[in-house]
BAVEX-611250 format. One record per atom (N, C-alpha, C): residue number from 1; chain; atom name; x, y, z. Coordinates in nm, 2 decimals. Layout:
N
PT   n chain atom     px     py     pz
PT NUM     A   CA      X      Y      Z
...
! end
This chain:
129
PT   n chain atom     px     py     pz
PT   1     A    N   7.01   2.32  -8.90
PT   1     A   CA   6.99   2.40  -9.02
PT   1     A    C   7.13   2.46  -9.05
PT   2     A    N   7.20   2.43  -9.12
PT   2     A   CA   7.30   2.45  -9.20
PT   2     A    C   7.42   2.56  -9.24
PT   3     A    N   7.29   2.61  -9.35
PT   3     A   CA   7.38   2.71  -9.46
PT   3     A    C   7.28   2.79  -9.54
PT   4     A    N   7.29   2.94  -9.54
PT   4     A   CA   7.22   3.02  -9.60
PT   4     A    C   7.21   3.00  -9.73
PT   5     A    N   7.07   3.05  -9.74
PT   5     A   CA   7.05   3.03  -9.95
PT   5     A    C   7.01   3.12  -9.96
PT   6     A    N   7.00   3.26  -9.91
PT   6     A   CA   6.92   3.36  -9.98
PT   6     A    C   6.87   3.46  -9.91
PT   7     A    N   6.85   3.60  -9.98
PT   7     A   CA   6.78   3.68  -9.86
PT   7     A    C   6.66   3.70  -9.99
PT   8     A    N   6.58   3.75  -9.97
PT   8     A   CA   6.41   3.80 -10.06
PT   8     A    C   6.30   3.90  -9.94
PT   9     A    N   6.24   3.98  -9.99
PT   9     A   CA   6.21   4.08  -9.96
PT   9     A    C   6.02   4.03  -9.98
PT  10     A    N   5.94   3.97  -9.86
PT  10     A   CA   5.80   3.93  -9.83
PT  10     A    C   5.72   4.08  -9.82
PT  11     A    N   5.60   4.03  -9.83
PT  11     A   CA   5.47   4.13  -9.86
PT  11     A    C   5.42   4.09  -9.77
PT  12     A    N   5.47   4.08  -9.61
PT  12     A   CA   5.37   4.05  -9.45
PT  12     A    C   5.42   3.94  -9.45
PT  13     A    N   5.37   3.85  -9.36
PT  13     A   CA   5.40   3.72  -9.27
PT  13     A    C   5.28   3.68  -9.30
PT  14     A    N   5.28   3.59  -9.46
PT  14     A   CA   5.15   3.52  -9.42
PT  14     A    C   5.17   3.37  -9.51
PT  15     A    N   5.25   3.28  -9.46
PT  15     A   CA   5.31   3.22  -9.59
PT  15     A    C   5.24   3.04  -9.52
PT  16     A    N   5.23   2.96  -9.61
PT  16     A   CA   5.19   2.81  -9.61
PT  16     A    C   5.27   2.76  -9.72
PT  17     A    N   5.31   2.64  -9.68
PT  17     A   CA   5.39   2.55  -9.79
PT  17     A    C   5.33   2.45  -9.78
PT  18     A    N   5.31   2.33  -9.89
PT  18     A   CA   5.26   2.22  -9.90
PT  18     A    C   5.36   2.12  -9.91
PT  19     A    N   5.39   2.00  -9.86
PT  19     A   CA   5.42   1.94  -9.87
PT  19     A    C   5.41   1.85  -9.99
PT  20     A    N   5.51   1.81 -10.09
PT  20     A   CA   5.50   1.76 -10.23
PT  20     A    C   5.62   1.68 -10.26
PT  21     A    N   5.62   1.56 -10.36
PT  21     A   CA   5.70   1.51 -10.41
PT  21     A    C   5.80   1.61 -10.52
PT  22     A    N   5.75   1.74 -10.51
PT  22     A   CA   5.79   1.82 -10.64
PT  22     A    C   5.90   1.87 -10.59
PT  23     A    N   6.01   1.85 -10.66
PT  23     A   CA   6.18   1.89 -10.59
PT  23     A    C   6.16   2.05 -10.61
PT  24     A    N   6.09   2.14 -10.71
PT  24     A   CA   6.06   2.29 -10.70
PT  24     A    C   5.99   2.33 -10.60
PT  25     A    N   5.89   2.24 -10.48
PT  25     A   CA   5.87   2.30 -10.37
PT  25     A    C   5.88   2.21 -10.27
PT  26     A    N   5.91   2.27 -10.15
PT  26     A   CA   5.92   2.23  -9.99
PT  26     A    C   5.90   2.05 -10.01
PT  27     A    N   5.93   1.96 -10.01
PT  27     A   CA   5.98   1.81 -10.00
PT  27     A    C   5.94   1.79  -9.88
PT  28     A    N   5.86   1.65  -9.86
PT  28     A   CA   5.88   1.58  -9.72
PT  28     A    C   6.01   1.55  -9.62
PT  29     A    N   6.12   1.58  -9.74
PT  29     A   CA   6.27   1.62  -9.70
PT  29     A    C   6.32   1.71  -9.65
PT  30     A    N   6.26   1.79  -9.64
PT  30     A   CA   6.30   1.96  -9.66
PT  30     A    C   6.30   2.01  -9.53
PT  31     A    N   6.39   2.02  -9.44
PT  31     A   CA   6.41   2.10  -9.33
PT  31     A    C   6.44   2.22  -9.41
PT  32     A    N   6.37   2.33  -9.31
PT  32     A   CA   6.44   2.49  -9.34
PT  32     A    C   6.40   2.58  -9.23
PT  33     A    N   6.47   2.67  -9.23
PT  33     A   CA   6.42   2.82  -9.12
PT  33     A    C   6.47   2.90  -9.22
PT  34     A    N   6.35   3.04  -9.13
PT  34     A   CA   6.37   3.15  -9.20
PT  34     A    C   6.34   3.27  -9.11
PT  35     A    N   6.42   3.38  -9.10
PT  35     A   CA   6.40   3.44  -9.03
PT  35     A    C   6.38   3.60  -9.08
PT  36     A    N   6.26   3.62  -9.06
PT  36     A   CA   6.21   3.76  -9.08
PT  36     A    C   6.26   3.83  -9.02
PT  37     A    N   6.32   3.97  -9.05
PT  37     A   CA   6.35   4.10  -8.94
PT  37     A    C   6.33   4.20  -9.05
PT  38     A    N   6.26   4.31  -8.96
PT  38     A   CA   6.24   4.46  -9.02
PT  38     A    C   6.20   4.55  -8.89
PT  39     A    N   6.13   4.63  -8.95
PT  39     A   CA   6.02   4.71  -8.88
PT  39     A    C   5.91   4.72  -8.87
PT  40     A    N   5.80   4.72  -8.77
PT  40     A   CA   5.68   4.79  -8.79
PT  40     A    C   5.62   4.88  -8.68
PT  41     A    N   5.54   4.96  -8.77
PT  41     A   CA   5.52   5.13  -8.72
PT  41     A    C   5.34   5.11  -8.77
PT  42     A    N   5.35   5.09  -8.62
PT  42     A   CA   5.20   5.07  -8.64
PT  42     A    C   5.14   5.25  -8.59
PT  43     A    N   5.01   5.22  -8.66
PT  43     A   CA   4.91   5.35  -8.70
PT  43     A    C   4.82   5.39  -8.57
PT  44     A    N   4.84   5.36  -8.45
PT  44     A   CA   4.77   5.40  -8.35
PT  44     A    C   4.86   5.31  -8.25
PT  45     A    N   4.87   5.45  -8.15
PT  45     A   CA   4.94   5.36  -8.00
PT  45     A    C   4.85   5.34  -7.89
PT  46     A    N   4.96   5.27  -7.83
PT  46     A   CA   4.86   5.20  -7.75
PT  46     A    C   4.89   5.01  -7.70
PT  47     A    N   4.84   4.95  -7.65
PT  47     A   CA   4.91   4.79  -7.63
PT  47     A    C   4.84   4.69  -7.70
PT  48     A    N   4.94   4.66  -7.81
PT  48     A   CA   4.89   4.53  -7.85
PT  48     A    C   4.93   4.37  -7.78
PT  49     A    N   4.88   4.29  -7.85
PT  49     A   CA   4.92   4.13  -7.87
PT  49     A    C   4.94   4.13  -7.95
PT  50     A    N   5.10   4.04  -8.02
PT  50     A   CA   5.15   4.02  -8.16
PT  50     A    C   5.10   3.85  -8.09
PT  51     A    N   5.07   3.81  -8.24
PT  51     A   CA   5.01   3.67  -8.22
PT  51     A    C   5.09   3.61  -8.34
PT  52     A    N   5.14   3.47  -8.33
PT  52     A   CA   5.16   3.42  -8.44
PT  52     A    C   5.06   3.23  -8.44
PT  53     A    N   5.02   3.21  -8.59
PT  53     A   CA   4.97   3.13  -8.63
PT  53     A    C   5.05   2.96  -8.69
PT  54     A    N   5.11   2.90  -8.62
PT  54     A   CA   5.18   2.83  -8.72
PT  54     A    C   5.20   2.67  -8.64
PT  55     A    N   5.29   2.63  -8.72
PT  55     A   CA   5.30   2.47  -8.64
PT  55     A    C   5.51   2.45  -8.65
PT  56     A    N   5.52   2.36  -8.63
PT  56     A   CA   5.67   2.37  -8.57
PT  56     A    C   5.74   2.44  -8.45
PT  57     A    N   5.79   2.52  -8.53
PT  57     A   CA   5.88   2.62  -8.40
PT  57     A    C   5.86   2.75  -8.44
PT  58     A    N   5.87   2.88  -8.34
PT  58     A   CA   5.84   2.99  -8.41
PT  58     A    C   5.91   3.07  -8.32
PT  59     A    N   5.96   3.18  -8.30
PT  59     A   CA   6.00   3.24  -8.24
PT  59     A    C   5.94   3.42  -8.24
PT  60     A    N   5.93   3.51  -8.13
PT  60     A   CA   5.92   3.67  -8.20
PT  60     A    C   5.99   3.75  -8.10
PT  61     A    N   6.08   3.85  -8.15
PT  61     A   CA   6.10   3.96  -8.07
PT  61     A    C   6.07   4.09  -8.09
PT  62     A    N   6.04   4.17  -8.04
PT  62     A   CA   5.99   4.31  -8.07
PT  62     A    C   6.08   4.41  -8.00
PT  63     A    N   6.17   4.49  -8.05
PT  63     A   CA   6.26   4.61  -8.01
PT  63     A    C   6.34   4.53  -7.91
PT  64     A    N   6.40   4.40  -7.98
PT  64     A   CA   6.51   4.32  -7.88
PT  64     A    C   6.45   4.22  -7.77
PT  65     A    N   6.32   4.24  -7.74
PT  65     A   CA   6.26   4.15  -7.64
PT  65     A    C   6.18   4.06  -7.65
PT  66     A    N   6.23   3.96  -7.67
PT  66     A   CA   6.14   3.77  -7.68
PT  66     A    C   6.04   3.83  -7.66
PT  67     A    N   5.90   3.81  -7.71
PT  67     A   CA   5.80   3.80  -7.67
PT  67     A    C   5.67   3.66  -7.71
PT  68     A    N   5.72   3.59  -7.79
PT  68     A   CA   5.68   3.44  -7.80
PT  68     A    C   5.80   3.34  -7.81
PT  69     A    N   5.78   3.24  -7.73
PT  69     A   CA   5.90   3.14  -7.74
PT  69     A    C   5.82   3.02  -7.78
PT  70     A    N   5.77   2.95  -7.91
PT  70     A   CA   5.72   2.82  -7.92
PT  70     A    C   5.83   2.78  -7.98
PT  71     A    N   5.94   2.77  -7.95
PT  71     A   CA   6.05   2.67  -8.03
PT  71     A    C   6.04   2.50  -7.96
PT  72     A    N   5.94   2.45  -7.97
PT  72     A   CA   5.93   2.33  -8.00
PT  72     A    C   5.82   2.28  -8.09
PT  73     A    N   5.85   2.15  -8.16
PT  73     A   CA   5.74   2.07  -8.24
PT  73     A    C   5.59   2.11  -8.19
PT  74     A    N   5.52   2.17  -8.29
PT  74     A   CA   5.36   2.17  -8.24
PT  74     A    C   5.25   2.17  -8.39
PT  75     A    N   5.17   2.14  -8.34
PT  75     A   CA   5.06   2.10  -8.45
PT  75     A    C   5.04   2.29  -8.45
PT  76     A    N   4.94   2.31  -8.60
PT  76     A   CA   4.90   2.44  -8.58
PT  76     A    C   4.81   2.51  -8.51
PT  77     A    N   4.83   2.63  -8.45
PT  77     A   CA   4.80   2.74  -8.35
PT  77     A    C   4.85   2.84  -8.31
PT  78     A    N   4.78   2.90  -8.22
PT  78     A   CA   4.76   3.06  -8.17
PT  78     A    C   4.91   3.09  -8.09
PT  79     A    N   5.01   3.11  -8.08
PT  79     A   CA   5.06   3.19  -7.96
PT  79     A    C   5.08   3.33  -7.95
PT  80     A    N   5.08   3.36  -7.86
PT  80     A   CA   5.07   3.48  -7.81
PT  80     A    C   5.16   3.57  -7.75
PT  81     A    N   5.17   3.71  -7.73
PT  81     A   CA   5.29   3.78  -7.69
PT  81     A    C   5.19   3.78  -7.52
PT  82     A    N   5.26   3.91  -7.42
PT  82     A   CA   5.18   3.96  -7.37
PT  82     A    C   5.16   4.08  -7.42
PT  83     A    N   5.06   4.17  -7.34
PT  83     A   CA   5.05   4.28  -7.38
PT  83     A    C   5.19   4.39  -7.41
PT  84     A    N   5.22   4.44  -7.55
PT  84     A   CA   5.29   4.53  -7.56
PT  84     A    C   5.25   4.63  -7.60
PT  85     A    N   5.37   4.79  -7.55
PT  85     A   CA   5.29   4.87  -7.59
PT  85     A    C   5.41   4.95  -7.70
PT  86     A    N   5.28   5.02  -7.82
PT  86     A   CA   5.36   5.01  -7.89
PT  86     A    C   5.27   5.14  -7.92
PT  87     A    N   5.39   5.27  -8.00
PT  87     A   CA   5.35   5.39  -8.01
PT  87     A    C   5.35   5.45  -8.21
PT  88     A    N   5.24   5.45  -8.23
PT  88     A   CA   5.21   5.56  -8.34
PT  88     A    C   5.31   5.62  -8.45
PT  89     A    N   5.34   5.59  -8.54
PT  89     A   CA   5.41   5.62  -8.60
PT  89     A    C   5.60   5.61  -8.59
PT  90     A    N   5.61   5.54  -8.48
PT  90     A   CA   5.78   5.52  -8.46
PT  90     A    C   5.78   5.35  -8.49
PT  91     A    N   5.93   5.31  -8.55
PT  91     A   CA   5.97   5.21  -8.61
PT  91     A    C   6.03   5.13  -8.49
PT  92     A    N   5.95   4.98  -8.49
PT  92     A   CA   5.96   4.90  -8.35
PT  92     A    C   6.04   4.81  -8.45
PT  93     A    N   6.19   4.70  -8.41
PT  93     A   CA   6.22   4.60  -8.44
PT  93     A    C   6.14   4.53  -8.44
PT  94     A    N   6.12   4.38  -8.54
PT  94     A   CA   6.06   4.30  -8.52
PT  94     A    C   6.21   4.19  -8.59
PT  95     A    N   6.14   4.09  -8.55
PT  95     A   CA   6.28   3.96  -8.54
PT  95     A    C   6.14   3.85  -8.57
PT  96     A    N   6.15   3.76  -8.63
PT  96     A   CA   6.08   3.58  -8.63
PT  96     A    C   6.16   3.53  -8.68
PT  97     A    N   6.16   3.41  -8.57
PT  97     A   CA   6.23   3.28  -8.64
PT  97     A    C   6.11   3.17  -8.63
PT  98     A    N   6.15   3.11  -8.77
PT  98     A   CA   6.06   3.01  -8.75
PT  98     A    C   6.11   2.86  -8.86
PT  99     A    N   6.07   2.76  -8.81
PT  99     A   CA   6.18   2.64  -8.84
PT  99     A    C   6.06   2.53  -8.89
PT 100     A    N   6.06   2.44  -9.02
PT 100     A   CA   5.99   2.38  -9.05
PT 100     A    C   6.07   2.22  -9.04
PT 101     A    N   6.02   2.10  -8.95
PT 101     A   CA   6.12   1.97  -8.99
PT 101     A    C   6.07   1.91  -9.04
PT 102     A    N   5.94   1.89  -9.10
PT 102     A   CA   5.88   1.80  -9.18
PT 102     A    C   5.72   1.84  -9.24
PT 103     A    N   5.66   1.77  -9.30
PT 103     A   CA   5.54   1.81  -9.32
PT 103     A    C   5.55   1.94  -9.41
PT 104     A    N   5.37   1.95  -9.39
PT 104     A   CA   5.34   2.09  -9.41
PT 104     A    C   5.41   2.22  -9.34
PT 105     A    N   5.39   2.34  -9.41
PT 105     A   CA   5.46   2.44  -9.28
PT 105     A    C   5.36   2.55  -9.32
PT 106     A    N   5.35   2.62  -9.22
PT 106     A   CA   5.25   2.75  -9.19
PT 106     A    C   5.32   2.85  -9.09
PT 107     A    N   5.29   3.01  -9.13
PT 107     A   CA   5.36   3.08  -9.03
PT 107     A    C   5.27   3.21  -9.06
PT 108     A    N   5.19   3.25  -9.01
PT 108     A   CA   5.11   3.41  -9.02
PT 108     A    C   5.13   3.47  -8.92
PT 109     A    N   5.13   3.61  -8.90
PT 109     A   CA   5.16   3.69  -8.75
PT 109     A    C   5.07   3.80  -8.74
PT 110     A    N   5.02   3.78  -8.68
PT 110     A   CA   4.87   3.89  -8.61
PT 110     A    C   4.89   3.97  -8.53
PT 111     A    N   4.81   4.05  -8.52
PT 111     A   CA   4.81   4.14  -8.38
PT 111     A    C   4.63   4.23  -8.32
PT 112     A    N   4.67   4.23  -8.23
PT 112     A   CA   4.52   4.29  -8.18
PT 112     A    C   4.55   4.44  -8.12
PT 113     A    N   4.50   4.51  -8.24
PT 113     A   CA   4.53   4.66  -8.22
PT 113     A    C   4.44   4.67  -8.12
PT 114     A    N   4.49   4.80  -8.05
PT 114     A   CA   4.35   4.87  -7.96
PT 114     A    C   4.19   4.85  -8.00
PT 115     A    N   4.12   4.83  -7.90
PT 115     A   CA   3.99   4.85  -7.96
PT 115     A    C   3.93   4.80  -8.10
PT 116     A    N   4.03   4.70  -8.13
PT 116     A   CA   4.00   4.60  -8.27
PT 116     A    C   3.96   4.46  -8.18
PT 117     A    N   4.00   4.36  -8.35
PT 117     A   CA   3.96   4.19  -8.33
PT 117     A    C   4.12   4.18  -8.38
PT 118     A    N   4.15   4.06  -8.36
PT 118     A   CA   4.26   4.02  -8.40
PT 118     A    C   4.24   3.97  -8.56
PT 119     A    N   4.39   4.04  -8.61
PT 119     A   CA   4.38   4.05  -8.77
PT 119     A    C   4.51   4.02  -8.82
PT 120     A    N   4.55   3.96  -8.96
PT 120     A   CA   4.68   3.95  -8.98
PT 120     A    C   4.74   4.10  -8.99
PT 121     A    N   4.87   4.11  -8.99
PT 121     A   CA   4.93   4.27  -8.97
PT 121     A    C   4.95   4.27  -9.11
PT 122     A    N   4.87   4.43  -9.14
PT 122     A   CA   4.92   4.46  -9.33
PT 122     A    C   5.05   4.46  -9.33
PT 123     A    N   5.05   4.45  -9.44
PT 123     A   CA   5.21   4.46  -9.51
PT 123     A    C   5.20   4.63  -9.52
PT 124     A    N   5.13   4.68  -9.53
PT 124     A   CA   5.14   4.86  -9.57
PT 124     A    C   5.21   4.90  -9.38
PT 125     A    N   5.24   4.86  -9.26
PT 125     A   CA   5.33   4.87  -9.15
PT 125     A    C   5.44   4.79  -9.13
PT 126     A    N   5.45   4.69  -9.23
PT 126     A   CA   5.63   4.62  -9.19
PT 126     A    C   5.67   4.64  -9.30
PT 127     A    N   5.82   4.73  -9.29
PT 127     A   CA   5.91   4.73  -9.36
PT 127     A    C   6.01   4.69  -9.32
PT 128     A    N   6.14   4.65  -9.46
PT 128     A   CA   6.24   4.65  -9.41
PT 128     A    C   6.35   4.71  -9.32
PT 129     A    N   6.41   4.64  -9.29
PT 129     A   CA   6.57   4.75  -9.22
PT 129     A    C   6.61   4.85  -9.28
! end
């Protein structure tokens, strides 16, 4: 992957591309990565699992520390952090990379708050830098 085209400012991690002959979206040609970084300041402490949803390669780190490594080719699915703990109103780094070589592409990022079910993470706790 190349050469930067752009920065734009997402509403959460919850994106799908379809694969199309249409040169205005993602091409069966179309290699790309994109890498999300901000913050999130989640609303109860305590240890989560950041989970991401997707197929290709994905990467996550949280306040500097890998905590999913699927950077190889994979059909879509779950990976998982281990348990992190993560405190109540203070601003944790977050980092994703995630890399599409063909096909379709999919990338959502979850987490299983305390005493919840696993849910995509609102956009109302990740902000930018």
């Amino acid at each position: 992957l190349s050469s930067f085209q752009g920065r734009r400012l997402e509403d959460g991690v919850n994106q799908t591309w379809i694969s199309t002959n249409d040169r205005n979206v993602v091409n069966d040609r179309s290699n790309f990565s994109i890498r999300y970084t901000g913050v999130i300041v989640p609303e109860v402490s305590g240890n989560y699992i950041i989970s991401t949803y997707s197929d290709k390669r994905v990467r996550v780190w949280i306040d500097g520390v890998q905590v999913i490594n699927a950077w190889s080719n994979h059909n879509e699915r779950f990976d998982d952090s281990p348990s992190i703990s993560l405190t109540a109103g203070q601003a944790h780094l977050i980092q994703i990379d995630y890399a599409r070589t063909n096909g379709d592409a999919t990338i959502q990022l979850y987490w299983t708050v305390p005493g919840q079910s696993q849910g995509l993470i609102p956009a109302r706790v990740l902000f930018p830098e």
